[in-house]
Backbone as XML, in Angstrom:
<?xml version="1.0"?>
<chain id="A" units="angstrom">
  <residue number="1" name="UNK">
    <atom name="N" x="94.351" y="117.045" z="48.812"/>
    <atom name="CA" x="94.402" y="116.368" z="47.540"/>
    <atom name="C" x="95.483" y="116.940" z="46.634"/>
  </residue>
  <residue number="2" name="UNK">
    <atom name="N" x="96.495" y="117.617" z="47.409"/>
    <atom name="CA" x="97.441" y="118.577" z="46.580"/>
    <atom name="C" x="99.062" y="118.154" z="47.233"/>
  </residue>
  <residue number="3" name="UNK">
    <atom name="N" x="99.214" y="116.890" z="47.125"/>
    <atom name="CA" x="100.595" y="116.673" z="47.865"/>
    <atom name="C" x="100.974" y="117.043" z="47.056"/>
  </residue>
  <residue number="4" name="UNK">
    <atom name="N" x="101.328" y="117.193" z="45.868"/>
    <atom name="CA" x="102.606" y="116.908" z="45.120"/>
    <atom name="C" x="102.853" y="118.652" z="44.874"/>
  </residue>
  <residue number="5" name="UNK">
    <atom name="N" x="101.867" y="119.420" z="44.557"/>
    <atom name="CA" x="101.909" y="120.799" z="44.408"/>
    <atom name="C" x="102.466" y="121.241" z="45.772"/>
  </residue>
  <residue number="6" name="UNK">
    <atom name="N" x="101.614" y="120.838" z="47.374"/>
    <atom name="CA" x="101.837" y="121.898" z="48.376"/>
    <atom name="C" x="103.944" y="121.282" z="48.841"/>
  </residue>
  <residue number="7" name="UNK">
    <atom name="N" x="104.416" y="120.373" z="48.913"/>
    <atom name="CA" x="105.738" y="120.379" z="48.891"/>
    <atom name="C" x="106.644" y="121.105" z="48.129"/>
  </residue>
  <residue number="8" name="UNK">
    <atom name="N" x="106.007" y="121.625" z="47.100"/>
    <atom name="CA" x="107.073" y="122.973" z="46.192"/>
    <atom name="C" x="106.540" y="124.184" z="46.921"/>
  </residue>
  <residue number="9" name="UNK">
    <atom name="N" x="105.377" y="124.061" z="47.837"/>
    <atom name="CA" x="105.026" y="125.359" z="47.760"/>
    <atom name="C" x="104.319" y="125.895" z="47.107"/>
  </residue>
  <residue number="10" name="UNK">
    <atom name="N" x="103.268" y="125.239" z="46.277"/>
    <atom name="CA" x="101.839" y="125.766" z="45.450"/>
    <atom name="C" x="101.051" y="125.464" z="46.533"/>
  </residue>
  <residue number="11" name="UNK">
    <atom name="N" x="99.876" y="126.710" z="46.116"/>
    <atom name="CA" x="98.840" y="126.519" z="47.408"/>
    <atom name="C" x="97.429" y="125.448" z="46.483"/>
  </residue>
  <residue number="12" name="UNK">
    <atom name="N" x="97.381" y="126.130" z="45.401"/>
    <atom name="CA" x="96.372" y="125.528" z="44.727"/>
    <atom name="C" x="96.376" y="124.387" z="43.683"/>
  </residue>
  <residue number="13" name="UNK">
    <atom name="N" x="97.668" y="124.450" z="43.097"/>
    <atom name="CA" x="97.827" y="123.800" z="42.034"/>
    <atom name="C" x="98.632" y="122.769" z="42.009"/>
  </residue>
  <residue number="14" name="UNK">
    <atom name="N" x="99.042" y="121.799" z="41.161"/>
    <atom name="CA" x="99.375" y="120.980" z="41.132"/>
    <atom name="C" x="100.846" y="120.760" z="40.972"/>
  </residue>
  <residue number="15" name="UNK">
    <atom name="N" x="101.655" y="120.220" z="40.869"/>
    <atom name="CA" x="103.260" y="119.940" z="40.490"/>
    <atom name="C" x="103.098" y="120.455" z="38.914"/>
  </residue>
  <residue number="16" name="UNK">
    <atom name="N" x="101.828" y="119.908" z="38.310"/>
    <atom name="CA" x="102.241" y="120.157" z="37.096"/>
    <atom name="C" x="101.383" y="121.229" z="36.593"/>
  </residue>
  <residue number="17" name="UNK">
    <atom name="N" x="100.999" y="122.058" z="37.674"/>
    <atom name="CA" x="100.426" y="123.886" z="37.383"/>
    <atom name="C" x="99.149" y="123.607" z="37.227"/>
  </residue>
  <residue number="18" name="UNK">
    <atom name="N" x="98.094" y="122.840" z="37.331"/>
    <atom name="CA" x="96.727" y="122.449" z="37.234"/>
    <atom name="C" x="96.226" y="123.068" z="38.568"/>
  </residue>
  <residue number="19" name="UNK">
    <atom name="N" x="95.045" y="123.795" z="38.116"/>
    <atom name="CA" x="94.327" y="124.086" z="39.369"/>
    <atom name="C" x="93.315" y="123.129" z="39.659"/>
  </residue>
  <residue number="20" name="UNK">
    <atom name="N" x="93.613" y="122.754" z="41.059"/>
    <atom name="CA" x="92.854" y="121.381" z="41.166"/>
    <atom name="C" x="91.160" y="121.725" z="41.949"/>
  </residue>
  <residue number="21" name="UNK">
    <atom name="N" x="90.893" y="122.939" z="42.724"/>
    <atom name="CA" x="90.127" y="123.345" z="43.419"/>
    <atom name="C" x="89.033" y="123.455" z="42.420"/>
  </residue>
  <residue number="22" name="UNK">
    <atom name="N" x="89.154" y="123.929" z="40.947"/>
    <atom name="CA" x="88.761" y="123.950" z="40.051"/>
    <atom name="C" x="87.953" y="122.863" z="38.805"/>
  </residue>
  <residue number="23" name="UNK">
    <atom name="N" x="88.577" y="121.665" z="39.325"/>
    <atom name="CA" x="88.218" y="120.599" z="38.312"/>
    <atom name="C" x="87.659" y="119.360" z="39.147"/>
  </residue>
  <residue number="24" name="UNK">
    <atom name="N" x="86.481" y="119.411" z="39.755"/>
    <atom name="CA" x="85.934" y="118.733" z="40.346"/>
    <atom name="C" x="84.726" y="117.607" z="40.102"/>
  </residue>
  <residue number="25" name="UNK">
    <atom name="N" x="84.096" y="118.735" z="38.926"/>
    <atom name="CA" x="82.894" y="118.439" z="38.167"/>
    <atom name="C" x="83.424" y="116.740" z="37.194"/>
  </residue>
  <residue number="26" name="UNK">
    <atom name="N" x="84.063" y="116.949" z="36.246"/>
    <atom name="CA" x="84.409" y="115.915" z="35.443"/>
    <atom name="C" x="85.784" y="115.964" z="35.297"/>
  </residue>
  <residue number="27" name="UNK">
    <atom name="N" x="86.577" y="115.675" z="36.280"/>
    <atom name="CA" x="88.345" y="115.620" z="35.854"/>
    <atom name="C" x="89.221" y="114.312" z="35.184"/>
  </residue>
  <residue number="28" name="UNK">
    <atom name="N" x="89.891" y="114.548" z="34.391"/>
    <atom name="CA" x="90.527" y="113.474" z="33.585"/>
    <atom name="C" x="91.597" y="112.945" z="34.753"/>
  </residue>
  <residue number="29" name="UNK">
    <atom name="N" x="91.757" y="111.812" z="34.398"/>
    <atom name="CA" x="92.813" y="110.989" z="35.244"/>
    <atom name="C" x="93.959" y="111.129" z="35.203"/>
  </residue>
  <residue number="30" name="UNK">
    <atom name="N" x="94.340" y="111.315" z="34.040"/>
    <atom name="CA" x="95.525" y="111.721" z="33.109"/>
    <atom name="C" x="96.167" y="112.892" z="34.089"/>
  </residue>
  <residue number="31" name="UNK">
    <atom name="N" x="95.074" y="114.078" z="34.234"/>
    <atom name="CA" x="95.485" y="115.390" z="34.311"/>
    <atom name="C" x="95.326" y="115.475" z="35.820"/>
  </residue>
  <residue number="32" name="UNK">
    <atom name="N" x="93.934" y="115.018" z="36.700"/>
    <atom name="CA" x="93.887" y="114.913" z="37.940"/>
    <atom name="C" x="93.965" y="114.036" z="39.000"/>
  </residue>
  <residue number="33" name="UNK">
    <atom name="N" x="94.847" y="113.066" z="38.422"/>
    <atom name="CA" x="94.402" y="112.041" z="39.435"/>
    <atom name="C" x="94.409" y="111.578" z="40.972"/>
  </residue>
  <residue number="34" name="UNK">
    <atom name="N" x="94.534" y="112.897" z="41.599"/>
    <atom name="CA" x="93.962" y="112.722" z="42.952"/>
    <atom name="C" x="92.545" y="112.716" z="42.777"/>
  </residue>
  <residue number="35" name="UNK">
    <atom name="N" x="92.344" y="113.872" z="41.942"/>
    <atom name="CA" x="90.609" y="114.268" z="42.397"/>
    <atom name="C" x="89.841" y="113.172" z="41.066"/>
  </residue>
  <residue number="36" name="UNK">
    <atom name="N" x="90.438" y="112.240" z="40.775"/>
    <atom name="CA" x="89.716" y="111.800" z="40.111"/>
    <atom name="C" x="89.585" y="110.370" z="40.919"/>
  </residue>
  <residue number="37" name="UNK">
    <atom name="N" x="90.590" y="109.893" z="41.317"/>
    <atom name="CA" x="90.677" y="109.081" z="42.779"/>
    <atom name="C" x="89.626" y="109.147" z="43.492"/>
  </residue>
  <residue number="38" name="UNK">
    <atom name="N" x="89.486" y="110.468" z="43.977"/>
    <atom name="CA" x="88.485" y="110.857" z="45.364"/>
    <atom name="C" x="87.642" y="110.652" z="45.155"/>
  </residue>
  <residue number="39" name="UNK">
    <atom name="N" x="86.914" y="110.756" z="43.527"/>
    <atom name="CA" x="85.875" y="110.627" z="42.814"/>
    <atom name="C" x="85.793" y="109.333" z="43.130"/>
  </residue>
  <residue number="40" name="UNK">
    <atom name="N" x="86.160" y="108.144" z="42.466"/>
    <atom name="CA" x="86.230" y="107.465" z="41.755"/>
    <atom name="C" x="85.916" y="106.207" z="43.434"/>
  </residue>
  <residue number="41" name="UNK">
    <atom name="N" x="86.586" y="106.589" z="44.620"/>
    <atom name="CA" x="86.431" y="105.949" z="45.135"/>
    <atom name="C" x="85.341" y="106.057" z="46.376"/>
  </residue>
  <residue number="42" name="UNK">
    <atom name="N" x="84.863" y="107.065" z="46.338"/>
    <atom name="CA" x="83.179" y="108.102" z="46.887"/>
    <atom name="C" x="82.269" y="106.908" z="45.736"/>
  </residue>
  <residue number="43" name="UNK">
    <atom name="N" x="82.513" y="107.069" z="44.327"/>
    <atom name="CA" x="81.346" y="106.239" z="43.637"/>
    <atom name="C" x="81.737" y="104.367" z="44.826"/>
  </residue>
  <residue number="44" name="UNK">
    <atom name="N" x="82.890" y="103.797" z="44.650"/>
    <atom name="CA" x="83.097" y="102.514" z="45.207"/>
    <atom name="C" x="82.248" y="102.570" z="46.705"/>
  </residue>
  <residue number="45" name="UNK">
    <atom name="N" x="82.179" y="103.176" z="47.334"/>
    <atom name="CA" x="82.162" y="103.565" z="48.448"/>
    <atom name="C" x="80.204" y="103.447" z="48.241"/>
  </residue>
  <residue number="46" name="UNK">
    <atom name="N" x="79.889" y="104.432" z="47.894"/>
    <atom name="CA" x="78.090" y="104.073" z="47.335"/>
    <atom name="C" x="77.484" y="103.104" z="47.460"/>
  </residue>
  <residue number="47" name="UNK">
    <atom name="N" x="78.595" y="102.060" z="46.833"/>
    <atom name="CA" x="77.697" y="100.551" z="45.935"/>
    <atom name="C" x="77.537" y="99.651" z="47.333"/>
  </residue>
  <residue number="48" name="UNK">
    <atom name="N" x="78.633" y="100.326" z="48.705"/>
    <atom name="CA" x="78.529" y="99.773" z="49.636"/>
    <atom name="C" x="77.547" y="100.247" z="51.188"/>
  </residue>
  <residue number="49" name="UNK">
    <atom name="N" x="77.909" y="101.464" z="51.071"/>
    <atom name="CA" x="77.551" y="102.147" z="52.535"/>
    <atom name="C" x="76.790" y="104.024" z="51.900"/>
  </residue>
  <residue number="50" name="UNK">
    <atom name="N" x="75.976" y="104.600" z="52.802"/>
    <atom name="CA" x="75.816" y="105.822" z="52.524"/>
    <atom name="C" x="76.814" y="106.885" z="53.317"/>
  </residue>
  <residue number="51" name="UNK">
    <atom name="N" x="77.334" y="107.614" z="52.067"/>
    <atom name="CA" x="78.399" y="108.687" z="52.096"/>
    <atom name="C" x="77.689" y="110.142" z="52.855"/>
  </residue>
  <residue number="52" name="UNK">
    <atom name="N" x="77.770" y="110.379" z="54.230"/>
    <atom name="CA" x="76.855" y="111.481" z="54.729"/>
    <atom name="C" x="77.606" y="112.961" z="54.748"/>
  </residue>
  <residue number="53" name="UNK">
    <atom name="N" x="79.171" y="112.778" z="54.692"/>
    <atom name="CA" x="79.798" y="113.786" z="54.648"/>
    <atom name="C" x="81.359" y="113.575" z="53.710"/>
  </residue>
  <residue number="54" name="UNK">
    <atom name="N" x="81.938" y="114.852" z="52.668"/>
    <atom name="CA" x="82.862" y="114.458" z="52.300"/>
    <atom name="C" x="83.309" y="116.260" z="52.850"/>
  </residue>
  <residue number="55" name="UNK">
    <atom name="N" x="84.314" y="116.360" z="53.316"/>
    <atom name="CA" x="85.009" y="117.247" z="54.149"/>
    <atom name="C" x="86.942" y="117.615" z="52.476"/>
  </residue>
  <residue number="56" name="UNK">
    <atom name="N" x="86.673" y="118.625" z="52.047"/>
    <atom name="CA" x="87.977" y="118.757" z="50.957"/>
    <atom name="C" x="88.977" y="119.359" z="52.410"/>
  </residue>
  <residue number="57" name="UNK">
    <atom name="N" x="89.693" y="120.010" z="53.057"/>
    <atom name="CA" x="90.190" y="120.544" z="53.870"/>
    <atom name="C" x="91.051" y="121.841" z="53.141"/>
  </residue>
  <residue number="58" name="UNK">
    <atom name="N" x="91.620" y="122.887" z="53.735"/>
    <atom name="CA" x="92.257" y="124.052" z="53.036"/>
    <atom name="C" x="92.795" y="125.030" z="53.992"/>
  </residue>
  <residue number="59" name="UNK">
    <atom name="N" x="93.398" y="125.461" z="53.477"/>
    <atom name="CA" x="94.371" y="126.566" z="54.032"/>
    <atom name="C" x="93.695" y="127.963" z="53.542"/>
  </residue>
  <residue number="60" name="UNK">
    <atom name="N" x="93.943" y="128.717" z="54.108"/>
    <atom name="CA" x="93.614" y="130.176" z="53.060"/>
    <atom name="C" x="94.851" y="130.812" z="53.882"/>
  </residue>
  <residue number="61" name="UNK">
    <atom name="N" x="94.907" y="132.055" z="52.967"/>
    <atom name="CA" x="96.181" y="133.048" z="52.864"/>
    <atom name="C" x="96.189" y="134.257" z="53.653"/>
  </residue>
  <residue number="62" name="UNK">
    <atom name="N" x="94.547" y="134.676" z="53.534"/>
    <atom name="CA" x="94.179" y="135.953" z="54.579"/>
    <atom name="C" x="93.387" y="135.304" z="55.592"/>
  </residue>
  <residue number="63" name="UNK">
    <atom name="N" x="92.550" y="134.322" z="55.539"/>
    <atom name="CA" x="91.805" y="134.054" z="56.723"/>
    <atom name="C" x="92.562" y="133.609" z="58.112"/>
  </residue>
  <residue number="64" name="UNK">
    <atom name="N" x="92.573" y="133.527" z="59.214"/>
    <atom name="CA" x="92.931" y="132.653" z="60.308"/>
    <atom name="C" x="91.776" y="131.588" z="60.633"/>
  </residue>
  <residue number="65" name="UNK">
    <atom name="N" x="92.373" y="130.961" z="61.620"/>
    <atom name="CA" x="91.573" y="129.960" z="62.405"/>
    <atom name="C" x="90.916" y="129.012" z="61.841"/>
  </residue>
  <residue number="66" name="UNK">
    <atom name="N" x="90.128" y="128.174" z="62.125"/>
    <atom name="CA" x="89.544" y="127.318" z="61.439"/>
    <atom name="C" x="88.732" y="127.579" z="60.471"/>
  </residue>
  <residue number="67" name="UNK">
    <atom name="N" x="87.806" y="127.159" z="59.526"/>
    <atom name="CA" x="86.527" y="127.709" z="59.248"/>
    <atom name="C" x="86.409" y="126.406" z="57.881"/>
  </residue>
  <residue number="68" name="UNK">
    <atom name="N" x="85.116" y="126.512" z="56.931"/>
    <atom name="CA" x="84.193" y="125.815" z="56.515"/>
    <atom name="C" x="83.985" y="126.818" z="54.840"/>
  </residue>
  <residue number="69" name="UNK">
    <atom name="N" x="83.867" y="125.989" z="53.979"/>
    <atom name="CA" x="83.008" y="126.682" z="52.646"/>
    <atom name="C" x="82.279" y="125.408" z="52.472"/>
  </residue>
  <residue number="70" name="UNK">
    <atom name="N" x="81.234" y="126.161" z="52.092"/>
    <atom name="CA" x="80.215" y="124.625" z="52.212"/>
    <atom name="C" x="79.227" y="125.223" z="50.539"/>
  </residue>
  <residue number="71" name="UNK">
    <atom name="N" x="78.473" y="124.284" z="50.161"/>
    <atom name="CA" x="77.471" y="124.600" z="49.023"/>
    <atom name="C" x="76.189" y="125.244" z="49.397"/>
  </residue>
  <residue number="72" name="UNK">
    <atom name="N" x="75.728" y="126.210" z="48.901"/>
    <atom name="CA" x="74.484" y="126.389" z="49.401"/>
    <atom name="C" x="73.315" y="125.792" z="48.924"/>
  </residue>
  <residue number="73" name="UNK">
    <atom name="N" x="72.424" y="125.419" z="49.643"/>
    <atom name="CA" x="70.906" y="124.675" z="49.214"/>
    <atom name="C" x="70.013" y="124.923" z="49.038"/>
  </residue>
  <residue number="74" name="UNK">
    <atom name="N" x="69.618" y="125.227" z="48.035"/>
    <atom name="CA" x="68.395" y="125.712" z="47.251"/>
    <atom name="C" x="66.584" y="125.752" z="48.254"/>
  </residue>
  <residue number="75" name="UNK">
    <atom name="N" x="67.052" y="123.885" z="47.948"/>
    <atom name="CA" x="65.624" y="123.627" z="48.808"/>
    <atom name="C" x="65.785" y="124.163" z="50.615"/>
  </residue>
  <residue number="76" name="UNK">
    <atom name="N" x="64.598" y="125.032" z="50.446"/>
    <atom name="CA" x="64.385" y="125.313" z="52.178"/>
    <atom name="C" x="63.918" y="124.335" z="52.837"/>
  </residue>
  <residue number="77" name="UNK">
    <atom name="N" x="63.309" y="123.138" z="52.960"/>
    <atom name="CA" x="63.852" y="122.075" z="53.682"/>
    <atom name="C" x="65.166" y="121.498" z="54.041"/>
  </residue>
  <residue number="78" name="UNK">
    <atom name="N" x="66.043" y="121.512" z="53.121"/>
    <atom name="CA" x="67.391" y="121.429" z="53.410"/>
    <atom name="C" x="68.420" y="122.485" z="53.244"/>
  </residue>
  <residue number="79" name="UNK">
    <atom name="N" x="68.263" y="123.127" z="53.788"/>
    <atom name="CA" x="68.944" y="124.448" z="53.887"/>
    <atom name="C" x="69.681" y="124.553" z="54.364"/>
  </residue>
  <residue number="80" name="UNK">
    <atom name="N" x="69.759" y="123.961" z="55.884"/>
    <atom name="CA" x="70.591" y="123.799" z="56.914"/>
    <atom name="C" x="71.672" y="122.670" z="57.121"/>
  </residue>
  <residue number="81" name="UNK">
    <atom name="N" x="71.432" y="121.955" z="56.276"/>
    <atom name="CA" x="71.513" y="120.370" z="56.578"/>
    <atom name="C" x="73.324" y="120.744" z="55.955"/>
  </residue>
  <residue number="82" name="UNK">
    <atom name="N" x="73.914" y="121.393" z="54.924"/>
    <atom name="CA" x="75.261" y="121.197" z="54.881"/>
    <atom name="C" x="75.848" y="122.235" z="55.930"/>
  </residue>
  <residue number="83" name="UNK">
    <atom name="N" x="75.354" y="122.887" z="56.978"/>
    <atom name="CA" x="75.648" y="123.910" z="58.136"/>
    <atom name="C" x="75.547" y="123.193" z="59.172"/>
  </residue>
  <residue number="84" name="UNK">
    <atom name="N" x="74.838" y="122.094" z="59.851"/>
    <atom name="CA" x="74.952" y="120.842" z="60.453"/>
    <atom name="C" x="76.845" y="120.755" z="61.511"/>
  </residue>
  <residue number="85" name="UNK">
    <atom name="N" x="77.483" y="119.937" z="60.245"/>
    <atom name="CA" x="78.643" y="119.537" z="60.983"/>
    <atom name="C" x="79.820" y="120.857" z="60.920"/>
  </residue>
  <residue number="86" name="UNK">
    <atom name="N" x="79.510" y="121.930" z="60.751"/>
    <atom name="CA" x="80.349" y="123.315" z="60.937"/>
    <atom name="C" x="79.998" y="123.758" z="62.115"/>
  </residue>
  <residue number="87" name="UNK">
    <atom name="N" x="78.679" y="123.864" z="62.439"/>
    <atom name="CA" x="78.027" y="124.114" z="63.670"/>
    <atom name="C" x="78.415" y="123.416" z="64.789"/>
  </residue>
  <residue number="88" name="UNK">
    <atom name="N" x="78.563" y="122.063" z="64.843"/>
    <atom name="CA" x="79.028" y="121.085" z="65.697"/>
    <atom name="C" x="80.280" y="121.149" z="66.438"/>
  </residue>
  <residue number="89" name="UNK">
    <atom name="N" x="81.231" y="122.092" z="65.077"/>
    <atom name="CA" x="82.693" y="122.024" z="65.407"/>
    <atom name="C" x="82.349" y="123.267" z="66.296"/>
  </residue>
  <residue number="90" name="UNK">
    <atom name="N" x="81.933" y="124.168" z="65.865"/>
    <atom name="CA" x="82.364" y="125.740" z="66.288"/>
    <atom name="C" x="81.826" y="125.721" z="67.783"/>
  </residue>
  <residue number="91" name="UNK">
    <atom name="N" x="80.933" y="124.924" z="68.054"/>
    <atom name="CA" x="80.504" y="124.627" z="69.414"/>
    <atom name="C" x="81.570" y="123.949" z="70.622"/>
  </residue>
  <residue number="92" name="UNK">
    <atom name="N" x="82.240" y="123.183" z="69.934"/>
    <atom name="CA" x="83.115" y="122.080" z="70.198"/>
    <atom name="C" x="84.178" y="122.677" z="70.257"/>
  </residue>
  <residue number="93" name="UNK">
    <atom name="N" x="84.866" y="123.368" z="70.043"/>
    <atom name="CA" x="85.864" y="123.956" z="69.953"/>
    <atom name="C" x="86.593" y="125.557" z="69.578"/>
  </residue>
  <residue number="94" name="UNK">
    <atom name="N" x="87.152" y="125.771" z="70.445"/>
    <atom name="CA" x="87.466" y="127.412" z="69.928"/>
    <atom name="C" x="88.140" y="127.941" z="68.835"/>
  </residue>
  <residue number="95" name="UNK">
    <atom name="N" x="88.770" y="127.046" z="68.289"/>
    <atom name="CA" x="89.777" y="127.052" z="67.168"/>
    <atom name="C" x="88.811" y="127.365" z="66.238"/>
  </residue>
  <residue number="96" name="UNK">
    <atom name="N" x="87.768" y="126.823" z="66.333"/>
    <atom name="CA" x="86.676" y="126.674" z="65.141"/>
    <atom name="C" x="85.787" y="127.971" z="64.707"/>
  </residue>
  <residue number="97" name="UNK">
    <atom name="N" x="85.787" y="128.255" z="64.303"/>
    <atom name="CA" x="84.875" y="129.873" z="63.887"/>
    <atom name="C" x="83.767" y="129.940" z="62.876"/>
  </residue>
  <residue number="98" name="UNK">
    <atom name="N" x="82.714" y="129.542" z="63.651"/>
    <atom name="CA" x="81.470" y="129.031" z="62.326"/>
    <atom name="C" x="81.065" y="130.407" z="61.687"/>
  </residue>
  <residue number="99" name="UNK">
    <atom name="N" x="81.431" y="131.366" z="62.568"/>
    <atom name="CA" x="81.128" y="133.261" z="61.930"/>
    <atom name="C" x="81.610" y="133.233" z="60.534"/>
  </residue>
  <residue number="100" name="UNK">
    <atom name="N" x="82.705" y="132.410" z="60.345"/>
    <atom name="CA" x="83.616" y="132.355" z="59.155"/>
    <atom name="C" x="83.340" y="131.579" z="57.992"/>
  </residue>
  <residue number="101" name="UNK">
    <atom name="N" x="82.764" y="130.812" z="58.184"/>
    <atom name="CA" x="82.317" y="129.891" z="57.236"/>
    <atom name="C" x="81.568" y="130.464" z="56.207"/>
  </residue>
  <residue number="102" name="UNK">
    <atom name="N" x="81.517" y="130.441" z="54.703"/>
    <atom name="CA" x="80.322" y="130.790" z="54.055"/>
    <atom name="C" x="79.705" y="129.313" z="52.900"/>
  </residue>
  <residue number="103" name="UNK">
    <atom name="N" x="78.582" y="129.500" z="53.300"/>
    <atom name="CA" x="77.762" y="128.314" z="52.327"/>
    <atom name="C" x="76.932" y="129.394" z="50.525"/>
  </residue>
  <residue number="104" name="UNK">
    <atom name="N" x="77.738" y="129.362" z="50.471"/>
    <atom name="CA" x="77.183" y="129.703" z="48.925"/>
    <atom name="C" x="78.585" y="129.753" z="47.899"/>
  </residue>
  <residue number="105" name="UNK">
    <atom name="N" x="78.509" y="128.978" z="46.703"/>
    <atom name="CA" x="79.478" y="129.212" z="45.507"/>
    <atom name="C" x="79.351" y="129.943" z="44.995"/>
  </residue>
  <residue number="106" name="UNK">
    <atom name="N" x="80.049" y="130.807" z="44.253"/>
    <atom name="CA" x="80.178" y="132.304" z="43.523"/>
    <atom name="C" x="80.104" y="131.499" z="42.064"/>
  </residue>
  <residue number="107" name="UNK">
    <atom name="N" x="79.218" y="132.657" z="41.298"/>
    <atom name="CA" x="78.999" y="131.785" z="39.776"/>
    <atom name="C" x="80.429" y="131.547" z="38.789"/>
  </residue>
  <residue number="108" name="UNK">
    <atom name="N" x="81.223" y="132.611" z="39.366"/>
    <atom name="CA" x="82.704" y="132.575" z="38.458"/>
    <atom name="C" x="83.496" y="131.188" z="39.058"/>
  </residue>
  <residue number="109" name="UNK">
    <atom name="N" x="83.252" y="130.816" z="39.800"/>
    <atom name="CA" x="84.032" y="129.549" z="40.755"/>
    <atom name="C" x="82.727" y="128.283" z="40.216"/>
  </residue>
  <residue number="110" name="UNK">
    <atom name="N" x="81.702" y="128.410" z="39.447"/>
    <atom name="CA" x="81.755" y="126.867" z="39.458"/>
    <atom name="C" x="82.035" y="126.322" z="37.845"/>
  </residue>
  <residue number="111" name="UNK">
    <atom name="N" x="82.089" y="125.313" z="37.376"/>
    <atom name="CA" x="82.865" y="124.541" z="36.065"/>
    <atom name="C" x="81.760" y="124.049" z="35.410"/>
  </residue>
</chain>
């Protein structure tokens, strides 16, 4: 969701210095409009069919190989359920490293 930033060579931010990883919750159009796009067309998407997975994709700087950040889930009935399609890959493929993955947001990272 970062063309215009990752062609200069920003990893996170935008052409116009916005951190976009960051503004997910309620982003202006003005300021984000990829991720307000992505938004915007996940709601279109609703009114028609159920949305079972939305996948952001990323690079990191120290990690290798594949891997997953996922949300963590409160309810212990669904606990597992966003660990599901990480599991699938890491089975499926060697590239994939489900060891790597972590499901929980850090309180300074959410908006």
């Amino acid at each position: 969701l970062n063309p215009d930033g990752v062609i200069v060579g920003n990893y996170r931010s935008s052409l116009a210095a916005r951190d976009l990883n960051r503004n997910y919750k309620n982003p202006i159009k003005d300021a984000y409009p990829s991720i307000w796009s992505v938004k915007a067309m996940i709601r279109r998407m609703l009114t028609e069919r159920e949305v079972v997975l939305y996948c952001d994709l990323h690079g990191h700087s120290r990690k290798m190989n594949v891997f997953m950040y996922g949300c963590e889930n409160k309810d212990p009935s669904l606990r597992l359920q966003e660990r599901v399609f990480p599991n699938m890959m890491g089975r499926n493929t060697s590239k994939f490293k489900y060891s790597s993955c972590r499901f929980k947001v850090q309180k300074n990272k959410i908006i």
